[in-house]
C-alpha positions, -999 to 999 in steps of 0.1 A, spaced: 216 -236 -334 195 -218 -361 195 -185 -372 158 -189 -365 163 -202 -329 188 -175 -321 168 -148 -332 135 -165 -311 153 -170 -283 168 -130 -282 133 -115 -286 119 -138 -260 149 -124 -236 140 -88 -246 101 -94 -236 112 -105 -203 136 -78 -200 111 -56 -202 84 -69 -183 65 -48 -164 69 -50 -128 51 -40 -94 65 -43 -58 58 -40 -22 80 -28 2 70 -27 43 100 -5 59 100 -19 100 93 -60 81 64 -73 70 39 -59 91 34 -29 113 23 -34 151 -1 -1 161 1 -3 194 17 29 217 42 30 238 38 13 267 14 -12 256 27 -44 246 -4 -63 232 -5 -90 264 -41 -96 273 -54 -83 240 -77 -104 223 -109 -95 193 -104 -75 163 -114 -76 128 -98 -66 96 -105 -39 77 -96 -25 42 -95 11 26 -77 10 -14 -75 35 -39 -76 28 -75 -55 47 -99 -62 42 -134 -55 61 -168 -66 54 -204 -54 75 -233 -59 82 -272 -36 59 -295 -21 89 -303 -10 106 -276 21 102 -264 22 120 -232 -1 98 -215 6 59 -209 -22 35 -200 -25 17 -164 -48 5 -139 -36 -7 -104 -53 -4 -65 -30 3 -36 -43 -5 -3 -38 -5 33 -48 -41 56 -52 -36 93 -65 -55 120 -90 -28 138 -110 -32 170 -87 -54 196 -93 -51 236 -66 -50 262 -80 -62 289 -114 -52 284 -107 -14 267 -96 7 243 -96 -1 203 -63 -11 193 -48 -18 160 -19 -43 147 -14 -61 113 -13 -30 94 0 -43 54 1 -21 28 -12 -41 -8 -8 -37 -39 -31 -51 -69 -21 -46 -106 -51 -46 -132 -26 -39 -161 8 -13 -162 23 -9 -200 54 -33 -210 81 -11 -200 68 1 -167 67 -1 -131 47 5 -100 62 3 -70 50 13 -33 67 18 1 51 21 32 73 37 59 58 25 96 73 47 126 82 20 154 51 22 176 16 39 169 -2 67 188 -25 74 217 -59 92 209 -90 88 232 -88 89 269 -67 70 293 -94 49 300 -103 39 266 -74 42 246 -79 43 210 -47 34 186 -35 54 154 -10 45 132 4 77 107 26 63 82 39 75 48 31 50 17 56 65 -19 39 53 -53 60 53 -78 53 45 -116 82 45 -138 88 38 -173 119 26 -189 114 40 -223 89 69 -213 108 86 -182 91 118 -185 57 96 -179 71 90 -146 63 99 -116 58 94 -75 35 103 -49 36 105 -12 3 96 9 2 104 46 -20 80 56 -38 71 90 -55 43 104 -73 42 136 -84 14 165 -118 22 159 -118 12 120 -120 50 113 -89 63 89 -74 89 65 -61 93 30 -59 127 19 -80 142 1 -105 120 20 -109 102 54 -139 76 61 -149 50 81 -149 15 68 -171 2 102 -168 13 140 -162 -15 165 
């Protein structure tokens, strides 16, 4: 080949070398199933989804080297709401999402959501509402810029009821 070709096709190897890259990972599979221990989901029917995100985003001056420009939303699915036999507010589907606006060339976002194997039991024993604590990790790294790297862990909590928690805030996105 060309000196020409070579050369094109080494710089196009580089650019997807370093493409930037976000990922999703779901510890317990895809999915997390809220419901306690003890209840198995038979006879529960209803529900609706509901959504809570957070948006991190950063812009900086051209010159300024310390800071790197990004923009992405990390969110948690669930499926809020469900009966068991008539009571309690159960939860099930719980996805962790990720959505990248834009990330610089040589860096990364990546999240983790750690699930514990069942959820937990708040209300009372005759209406049951479901909880589901989990830990999501954000990490942004950079392959040229590691000292702009960095990772965060959320405790996060979503409820039966649609109610949840993400420190520093908590809300309701809509009661059943």
């Amino acid at each position: 080949m060309s000196e020409v070709t070579d050369v094109v096709n080494t710089g196009v190897s580089v650019i997807h070398l370093m493409a930037n890259h976000a990922g999703i990972k779901t510890v317990q599979g895809g999915y997390a199933n809220g419901f306690p221990i003890g209840y198995d989901g038979t006879g529960a029917f209803g529900g609706s989804f509901k959504q809570v995100t957070k948006h991190w985003k950063q812009t900086s001056d051209w010159w300024d080297l310390t800071k790197v420009d990004f923009d992405f939303t990390i969110g948690v699915n669930w499926l809020a709401c469900i009966s068991q036999n008539g009571s309690g507010h159960y939860i099930d589907q719980i996805t962790p999402t990720l959505e990248v606006a834009y990330l610089p060339v040589d860096f990364t976002v990546d999240v983790e959501a750690n699930f514990p194997s069942h959820g937990n039991k708040f209300g009372s024993p005759h209406d049951v509402i479901a909880g589901m604590p989990f830990t999501l990790a954000i990490s942004v790294n950079g392959v040229f810029g590691q000292a702009l790297s960095w990772r965060e862990e959320k405790n996060v909590v979503v409820m039966g009821d649609g109610t949840w928690s993400w420190p520093p805030d908590s809300g309701t996105t809509a009661s059943c």
